[in-house]
C-alpha positions in Angstrom: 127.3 66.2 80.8 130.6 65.8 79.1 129.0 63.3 77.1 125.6 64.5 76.0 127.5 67.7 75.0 129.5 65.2 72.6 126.4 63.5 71.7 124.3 66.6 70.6 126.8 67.8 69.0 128.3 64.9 66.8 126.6 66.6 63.8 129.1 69.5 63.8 132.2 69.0 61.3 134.6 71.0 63.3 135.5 72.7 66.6 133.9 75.8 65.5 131.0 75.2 64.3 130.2 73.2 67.9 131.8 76.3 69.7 129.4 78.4 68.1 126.5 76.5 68.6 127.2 76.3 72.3 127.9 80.0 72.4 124.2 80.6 70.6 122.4 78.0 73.0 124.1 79.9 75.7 123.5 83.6 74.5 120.0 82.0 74.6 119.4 80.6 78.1 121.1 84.1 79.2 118.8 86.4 77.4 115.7 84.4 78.3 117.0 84.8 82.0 118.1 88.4 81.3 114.6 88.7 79.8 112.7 87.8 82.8 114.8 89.8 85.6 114.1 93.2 83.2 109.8 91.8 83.4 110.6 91.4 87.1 112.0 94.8 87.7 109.6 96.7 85.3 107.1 95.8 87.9 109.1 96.7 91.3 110.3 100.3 89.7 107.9 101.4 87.5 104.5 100.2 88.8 105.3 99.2 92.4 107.5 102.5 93.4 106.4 104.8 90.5 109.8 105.1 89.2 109.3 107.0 85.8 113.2 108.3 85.9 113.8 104.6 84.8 111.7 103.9 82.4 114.2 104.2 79.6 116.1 101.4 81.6 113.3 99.2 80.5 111.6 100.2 77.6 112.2 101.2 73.5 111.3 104.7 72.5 108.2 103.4 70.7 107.0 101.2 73.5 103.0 100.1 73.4 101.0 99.0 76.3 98.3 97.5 75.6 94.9 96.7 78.2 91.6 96.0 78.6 90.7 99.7 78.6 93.3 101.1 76.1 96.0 101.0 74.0 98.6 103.3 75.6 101.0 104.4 72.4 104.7 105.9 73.3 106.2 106.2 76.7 105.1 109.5 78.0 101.4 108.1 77.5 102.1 104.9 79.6 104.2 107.5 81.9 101.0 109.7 82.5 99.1 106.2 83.3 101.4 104.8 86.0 101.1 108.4 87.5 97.4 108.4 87.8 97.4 105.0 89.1 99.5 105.9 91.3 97.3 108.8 92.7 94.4 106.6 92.7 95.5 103.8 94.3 98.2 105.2 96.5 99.4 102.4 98.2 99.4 100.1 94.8 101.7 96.8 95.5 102.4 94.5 92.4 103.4 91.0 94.0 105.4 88.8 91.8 104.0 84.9 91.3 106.2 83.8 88.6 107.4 84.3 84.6 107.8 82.1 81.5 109.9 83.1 79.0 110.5 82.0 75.3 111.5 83.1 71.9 111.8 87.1 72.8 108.6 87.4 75.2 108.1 87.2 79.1 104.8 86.8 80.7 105.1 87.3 84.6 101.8 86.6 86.9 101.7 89.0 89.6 98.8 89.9 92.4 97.7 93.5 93.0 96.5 95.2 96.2 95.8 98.4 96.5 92.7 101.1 97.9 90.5 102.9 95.6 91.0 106.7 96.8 90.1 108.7 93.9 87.9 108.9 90.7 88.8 106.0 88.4 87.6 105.9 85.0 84.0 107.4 85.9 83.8 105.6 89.8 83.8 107.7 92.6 86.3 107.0 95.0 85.1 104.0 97.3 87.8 104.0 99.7 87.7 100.4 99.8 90.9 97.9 99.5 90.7 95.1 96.6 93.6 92.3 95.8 93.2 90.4 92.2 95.4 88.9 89.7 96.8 89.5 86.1 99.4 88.9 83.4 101.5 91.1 81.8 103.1 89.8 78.3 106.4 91.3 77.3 107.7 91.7 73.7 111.4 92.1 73.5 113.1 94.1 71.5 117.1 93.7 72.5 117.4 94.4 75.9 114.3 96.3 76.0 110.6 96.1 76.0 108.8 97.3 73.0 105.7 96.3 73.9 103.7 94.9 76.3 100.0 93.4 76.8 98.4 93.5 80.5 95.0 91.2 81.6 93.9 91.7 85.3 90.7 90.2 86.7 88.6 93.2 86.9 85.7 91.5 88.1 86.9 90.6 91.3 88.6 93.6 91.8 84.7 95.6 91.3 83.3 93.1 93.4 85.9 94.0 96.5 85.4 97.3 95.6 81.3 97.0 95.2 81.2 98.4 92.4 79.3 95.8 91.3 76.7 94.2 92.6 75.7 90.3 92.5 72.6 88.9 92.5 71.7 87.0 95.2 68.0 85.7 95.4 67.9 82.1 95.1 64.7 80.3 93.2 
């Protein structure tokens, strides 16, 4: 290790200018992993428990989330939409699958379950349990999330839910 340290950073006229860059690569691999726990805990607080106290803790003041259905601008907007969710589908559960991180974003892959009890975006309550997948990508500002892009499979989800019907004659 010794070594390739030496090796990478030959370039480098003096002490300081290799201390620095090994402080910067370091301040790097940090906030990338920094990055990723703060992705992982947006989804246990916030949309697995429902834990709009902390939502500062994790987002800017101007955060956007964007879906498939809206763009949700400022935090008490997205704050109003975990809370419905969380009336609909009361026993919601986010499972984390795994994260990437690079250059100020983090996209996690995580598997939802949950039970359709109450009117969701014009459907009638089915009472019926449904588990698919989805992304969320996270845009970093600092420590915090400024904005944040979420794709689910919503097809699966309609066809657990039957919601949606396929059709099944054969020629």
């Amino acid at each position: 290790m010794a070594k390739f340290c030496r090796n990478t950073f030959s370039f480098c006229s003096d002490y300081k200018e290799k201390d620095l860059i090994k402080r910067i690569i370091s301040c790097s691999f940090m906030s990338l992993a920094g990055n990723k726990q703060i992705a992982r805990d947006f989804l246990d607080e916030l949309l697995n428990k429902g834990n709009l106290e902390n939502i500062n803790r994790f987002v800017t003041s101007d955060f956007i989330y964007h879906s498939v259905a809206e763009d949700l601008n400022g935090v008490e907007k997205f704050k109003e939409c975990l809370a419905s969710d969380h009336i609909t589908f009361n026993d919601i559960r986010y499972t984390f699958v795994d994260s990437i991180a690079e250059y100020g974003k983090v996209a996690i892959i995580w598997i939802v379950e949950a039970k359709h009890e109450k009117n969701f975006r014009g459907i009638p309550a089915t009472h019926k349990k449904f588990e698919t997948v989805g992304v969320n990508i996270f845009h970093f500002e600092g420590n915090k999330i400024k904005e944040a892009w979420a794709v689910a499979d919503g097809l699966t989800a309609a066809l657990q839910l039957g919601v949606v019907k396929t059709n099944s004659s054969r020629t």
